[in-house]
C-alpha positions in Angstrom: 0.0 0.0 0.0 1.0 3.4 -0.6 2.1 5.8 2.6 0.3 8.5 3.1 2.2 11.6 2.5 2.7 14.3 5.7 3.7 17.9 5.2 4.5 20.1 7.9 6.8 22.9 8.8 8.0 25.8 11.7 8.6 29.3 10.9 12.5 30.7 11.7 11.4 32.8 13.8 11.4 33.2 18.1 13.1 30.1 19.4 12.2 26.8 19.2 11.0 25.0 22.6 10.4 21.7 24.3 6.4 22.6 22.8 7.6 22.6 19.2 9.5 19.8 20.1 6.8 18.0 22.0 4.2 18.7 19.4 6.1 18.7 16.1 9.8 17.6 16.3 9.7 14.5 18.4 6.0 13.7 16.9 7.4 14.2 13.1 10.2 11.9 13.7 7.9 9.1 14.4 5.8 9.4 11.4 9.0 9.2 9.2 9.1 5.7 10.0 4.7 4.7 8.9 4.4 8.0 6.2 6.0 10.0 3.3 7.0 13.0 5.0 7.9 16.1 3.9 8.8 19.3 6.2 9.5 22.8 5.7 11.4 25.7 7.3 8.2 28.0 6.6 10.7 31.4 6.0 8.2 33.3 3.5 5.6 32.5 6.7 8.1 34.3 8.9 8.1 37.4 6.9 4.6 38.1 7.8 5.8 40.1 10.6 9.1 42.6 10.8 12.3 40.4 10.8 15.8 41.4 11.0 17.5 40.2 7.7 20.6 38.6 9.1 18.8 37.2 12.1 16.2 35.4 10.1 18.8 34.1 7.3 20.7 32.9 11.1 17.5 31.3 12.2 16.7 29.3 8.7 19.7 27.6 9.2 19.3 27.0 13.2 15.7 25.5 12.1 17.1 22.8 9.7 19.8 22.0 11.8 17.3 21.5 14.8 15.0 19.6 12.5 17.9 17.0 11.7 18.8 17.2 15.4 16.1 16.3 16.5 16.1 13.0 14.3 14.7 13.9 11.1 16.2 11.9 8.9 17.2 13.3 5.2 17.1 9.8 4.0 13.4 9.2 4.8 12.2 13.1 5.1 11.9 15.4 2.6 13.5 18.8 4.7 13.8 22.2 2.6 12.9 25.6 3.1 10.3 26.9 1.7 11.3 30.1 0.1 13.7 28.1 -2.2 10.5 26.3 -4.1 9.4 28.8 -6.1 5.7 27.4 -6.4 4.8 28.5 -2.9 4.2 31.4 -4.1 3.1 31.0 -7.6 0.5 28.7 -6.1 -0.8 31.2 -3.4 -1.2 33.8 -5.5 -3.7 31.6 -7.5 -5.3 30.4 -4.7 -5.6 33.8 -3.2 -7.8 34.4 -6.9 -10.4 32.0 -5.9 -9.8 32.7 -2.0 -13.2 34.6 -0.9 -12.3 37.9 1.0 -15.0 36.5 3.8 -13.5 33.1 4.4 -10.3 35.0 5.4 -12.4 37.6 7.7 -13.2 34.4 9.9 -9.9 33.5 10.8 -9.8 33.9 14.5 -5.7 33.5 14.6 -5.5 36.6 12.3 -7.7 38.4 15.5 -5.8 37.2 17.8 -2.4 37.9 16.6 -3.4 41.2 14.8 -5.7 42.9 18.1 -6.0 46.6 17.6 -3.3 46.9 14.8 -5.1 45.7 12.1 -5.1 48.6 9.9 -1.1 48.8 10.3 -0.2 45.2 10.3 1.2 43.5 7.0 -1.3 41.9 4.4 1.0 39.1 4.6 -0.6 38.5 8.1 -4.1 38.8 6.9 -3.6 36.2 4.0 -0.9 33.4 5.9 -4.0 31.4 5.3 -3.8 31.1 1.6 -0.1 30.7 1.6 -0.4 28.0 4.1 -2.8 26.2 2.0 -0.7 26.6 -1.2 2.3 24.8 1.1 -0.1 21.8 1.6 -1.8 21.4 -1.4 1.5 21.6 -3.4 2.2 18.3 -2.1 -0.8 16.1 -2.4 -1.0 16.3 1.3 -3.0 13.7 2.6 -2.2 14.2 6.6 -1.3 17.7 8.4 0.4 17.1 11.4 -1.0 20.4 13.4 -2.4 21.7 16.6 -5.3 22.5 17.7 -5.0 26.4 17.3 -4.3 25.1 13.6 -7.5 23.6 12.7 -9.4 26.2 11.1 -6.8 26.9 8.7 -6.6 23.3 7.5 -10.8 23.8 7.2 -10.0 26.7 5.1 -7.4 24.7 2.9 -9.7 21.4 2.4 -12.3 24.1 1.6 -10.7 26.1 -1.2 -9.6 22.3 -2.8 -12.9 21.2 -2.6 -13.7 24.7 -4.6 -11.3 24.2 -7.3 -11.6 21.0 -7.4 -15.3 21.5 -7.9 -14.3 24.3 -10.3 -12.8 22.4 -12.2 -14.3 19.2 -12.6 -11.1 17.8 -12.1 -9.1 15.7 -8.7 -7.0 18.7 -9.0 -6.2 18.6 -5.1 -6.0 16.5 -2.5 -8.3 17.3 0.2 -5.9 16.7 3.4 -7.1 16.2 6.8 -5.4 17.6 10.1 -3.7 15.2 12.3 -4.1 16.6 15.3 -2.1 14.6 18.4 -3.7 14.0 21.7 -1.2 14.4 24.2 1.3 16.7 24.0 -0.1 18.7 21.4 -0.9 21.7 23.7 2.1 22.7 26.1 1.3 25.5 28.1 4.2 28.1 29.7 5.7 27.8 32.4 4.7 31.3 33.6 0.7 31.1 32.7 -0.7 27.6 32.1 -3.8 29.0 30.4 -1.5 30.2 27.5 0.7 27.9 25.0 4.0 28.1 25.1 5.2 30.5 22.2 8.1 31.3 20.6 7.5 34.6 20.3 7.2 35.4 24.1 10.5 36.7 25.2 9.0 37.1 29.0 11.8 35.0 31.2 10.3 31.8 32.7 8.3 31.5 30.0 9.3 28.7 28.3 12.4 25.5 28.0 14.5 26.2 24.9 16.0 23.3 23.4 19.1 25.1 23.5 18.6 26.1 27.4 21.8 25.1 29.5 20.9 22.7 32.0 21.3 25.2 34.4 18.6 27.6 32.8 16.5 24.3 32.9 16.7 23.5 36.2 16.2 27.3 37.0 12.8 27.9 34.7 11.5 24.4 35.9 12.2 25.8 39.6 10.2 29.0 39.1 7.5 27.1 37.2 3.8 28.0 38.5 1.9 25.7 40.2 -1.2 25.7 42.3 -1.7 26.0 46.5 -2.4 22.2 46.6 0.3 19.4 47.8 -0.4 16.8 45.5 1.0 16.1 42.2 -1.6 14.4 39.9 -3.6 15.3 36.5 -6.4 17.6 37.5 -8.2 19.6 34.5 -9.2 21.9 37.4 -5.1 22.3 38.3 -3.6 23.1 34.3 -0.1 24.4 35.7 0.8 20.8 37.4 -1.0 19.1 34.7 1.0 21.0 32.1 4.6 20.1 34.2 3.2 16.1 34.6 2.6 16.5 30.4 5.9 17.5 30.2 7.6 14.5 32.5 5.0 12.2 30.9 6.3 13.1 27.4 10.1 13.2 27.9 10.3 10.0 30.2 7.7 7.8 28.7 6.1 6.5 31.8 2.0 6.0 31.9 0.2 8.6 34.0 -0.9 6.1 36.5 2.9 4.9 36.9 3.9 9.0 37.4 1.1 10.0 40.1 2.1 6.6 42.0 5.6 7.6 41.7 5.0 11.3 43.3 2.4 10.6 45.6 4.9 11.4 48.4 7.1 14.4 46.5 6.4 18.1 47.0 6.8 20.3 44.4 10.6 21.0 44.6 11.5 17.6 44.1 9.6 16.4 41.3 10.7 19.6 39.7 14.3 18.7 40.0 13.4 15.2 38.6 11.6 16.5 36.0 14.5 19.0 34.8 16.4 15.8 35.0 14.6 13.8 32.4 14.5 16.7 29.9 18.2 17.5 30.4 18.9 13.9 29.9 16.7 13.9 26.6 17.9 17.5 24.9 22.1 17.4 25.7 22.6 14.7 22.9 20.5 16.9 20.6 21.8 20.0 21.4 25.4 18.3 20.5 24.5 17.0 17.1 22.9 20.5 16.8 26.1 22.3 17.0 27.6 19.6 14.7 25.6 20.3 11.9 25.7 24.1 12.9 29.9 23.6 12.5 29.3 21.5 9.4 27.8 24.0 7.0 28.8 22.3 4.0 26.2 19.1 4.7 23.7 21.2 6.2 23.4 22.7 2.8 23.7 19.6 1.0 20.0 18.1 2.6 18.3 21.4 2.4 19.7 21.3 -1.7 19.0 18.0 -1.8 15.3 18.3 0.0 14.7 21.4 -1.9 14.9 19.6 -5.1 13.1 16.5 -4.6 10.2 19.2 -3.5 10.7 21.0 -6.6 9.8 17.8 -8.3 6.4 17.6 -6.3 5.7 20.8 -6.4 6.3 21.6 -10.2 4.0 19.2 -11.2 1.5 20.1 -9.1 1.9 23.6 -10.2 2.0 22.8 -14.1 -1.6 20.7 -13.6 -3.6 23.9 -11.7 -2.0 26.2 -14.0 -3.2 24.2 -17.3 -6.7 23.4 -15.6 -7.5 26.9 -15.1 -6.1 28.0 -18.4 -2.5 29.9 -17.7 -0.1 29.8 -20.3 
């Protein structure tokens, strides 16, 4: 049977944490093994807001070499950036033709990020949507490995394939469907466990870097909210200890019932310290393959060349068969 093909990707932008890990990295690298997978360093997403040209060029490469850190494997992934397939854009553009201006009006994460700036803040912003669609329909995307917060723009992608494909008369897309993992999909920061843990909160505490020090671990995990109650179990009603047992749960492994049993006596300080412990034991061999492939330019280009054209393949043709079914050239 054929695998079902996976497209995914994280903008270069903020710093990438043990949620991006949690609910992409470590999840992607998984997949690899049962799907066709194909993942992107989303750089023309990243440009939807102000960037620093040096710093984001800096980041790109800190992204792929992450990605590959992490386990990502060139010989089973497909792992380019996006801004060097050309059909990204060619493909949003037409997209954003047939795009109606209300389906992008209902796109609550434009509200949210936008808030009262919206008559200052880039177009880019207002239409990620349709370039996000382009990046998964270009592909023949089948699953879309995503969170939650993500849903409604995979609606909005399945929707405008259904259009043109409709359109058209023609299977001219693939209509994907969100994957959306159960747990560990949703870390929460440190600092406030009603909101996820973003890379674009620069508050201190907020969140684990996979580049943290152990030190700076141990230190966040220390200052980590929690709640005036003793004991250390899941508790919807408790989300800051919930959120930290997540975390433990995901970097060591163990069942729920096997974690409560093995806290029941702790206090807070302690299981803290153990669980800085399993995520230092889990991020220093990544963080030294990162700086390998940081100090190894020369292959780090070679899989992002490599990836990039194998993408270009994909994406090329899928390109060539919307432009001919809706007339261009």
């Amino acid at each position: 049977m054929m695998k079902k093909r996976i497209f995914s990707g994280v903008q270069p932008s903020g710093t990438l944490h043990i949620g991006n890990y949690l609910g992409a990295l470590k999840r992607w690298v998984t997949l690899q093994d049962t799907h066709e997978t194909i993942f992107c360093i989303v750089d023309l997403h990243a440009l939807t807001v102000p960037q620093e040209p040096k710093l984001l060029h800096n980041k790109i490469r800190e992204v792929a070499a992450l990605y590959l850190a992490a386990g990502i494997d060139p010989a089973k992934s497909t792992i380019f950036v996006q801004s060097h397939v050309a059909a990204h854009s060619q493909l949003a553009w037409i997209l954003n033709c047939f795009l109606p201006l209300g389906w992008l009006n209902r796109m609550t994460q434009f509200k949210d990020k936008s808030g009262d700036q919206k008559e200052t803040v880039s177009v880019g912003l207002y239409d990620y949507p349709a370039l996000m669609a382009a990046d998964i329909l270009l592909y023949d995307t089948d699953l879309v490995p995503t969170g939650e917060d993500q849903r409604q723009h995979i609606e909005l992608t399945r929707d405008l394939a259904q259009k043109l494909n409709n359109l058209t008369k023609q299977d001219l897309f693939t209509v994907p469907n969100p994957l959306i993992g159960e747990t560990g999909a949703r870390i929460m920061g440190l600092d406030d466990p009603t909101k996820k843990m973003s890379k674009s909160d620069g508050k201190p505490g907020h969140a684990i870097s996979l580049l943290d020090t152990p030190n700076q671990i141990r230190e966040k995990f220390a200052r980590a909210v929690t709640d005036s109650e003793r004991s250390i179990r899941y508790d919807e009603n408790r989300p800051a200890i919930t959120n930290l047992l997540t975390i433990y749960e995901l970097f060591s492994g163990l069942e729920r019932e096997v974690i409560e049993a093995k806290f029941a006596t702790h206090n807070y300080v302690t299981f803290k310290d153990e669980l800085a412990d399993v995520v230092i034991a889990e991020l220093e061999p990544l963080q030294k393959r990162f700086t390998n492939y940081m100090d190894d330019p020369t292959t780090l280009d070679t899989h992002l060349q490599a990836g990039a054209q194998r993408a270009n393949q994909i994406a090329s043709q899928t390109l060539a068969r919307v432009s001919d079914a809706i007339g261009l050239g």
